[in-house]
N, C-alpha and C positions, 0 to 999 in steps of 0.2 A: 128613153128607158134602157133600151141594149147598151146604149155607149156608159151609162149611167150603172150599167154591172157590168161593165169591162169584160161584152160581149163583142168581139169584134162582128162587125158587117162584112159578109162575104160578097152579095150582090151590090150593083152599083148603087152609088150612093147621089151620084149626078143628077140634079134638079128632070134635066129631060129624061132619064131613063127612070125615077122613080115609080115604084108600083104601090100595090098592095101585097109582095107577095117579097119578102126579105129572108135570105139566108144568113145564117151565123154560127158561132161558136160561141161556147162556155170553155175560155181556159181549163184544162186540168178534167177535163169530162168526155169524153165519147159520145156522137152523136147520137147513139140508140139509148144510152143511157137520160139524156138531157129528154128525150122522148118518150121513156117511157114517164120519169116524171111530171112531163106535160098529158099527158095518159090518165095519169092519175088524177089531176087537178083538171079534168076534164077537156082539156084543149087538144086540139086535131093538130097535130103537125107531121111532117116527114123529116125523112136525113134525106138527102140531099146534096153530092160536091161536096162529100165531106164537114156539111154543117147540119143545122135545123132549119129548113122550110116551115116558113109560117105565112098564112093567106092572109091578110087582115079584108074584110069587106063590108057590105053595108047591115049585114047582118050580126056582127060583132060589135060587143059594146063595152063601154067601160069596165063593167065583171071581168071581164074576159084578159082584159087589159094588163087587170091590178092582177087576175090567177099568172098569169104570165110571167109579171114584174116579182111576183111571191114564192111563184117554181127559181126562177134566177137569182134571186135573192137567198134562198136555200143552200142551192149549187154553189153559190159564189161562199157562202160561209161554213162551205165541205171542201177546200181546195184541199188537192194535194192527196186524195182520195182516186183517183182516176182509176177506175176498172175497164178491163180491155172486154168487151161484151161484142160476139158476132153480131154483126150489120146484117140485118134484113132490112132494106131499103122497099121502097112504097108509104105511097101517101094515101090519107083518109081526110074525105071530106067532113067528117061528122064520126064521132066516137057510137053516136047510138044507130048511124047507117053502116057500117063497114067493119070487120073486123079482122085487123091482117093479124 
């Protein structure tokens, strides 16, 4: 789905080092920005090394997937838009337990 929005992968991508837990980029977007629009669409992510941190685990499900694939899909068809927005770095486990 990332590679599929011309999201580059920032964490390894190597069969042994694979997680649940992928860093990236949206071309043309700031990583607080790509954030707070997952924020919005309810999904918990951080910035991160200059990308977005996303957990995927056993508790995440298809919904989750496609608000994801819906947030990047959005981003990808605002290029060229880029706002320079301060970095408040931290992560949230859950939008309705934490609030940075």
């Amino acid at each position: 789905m990332l590679q599929r929005s011309n999201a580059p992968i920032l964490s390894s991508t190597e069969t042994a080092n694979r997680t649940g837990i992928i860093v990236f980029q949206v071309p043309e977007h700031e990583p607080e920005s790509i954030r707070q629009a997952c924020r919005t669409a309810g999904l918990a992510v951080s910035c991160r090394g200059g990308g977005v941190r996303i957990s995927l685990h056993a508790y995440n499900d298809t919904h989750d997937i496609q608000r994801l694939a819906d947030v990047l899909r959005d981003l990808s068809a605002h290029k060229g838009t880029r706002r320079k927005i301060s970095h408040k770095t931290g992560g949230i486990s859950s939008p309705s337990q934490h609030d940075d």
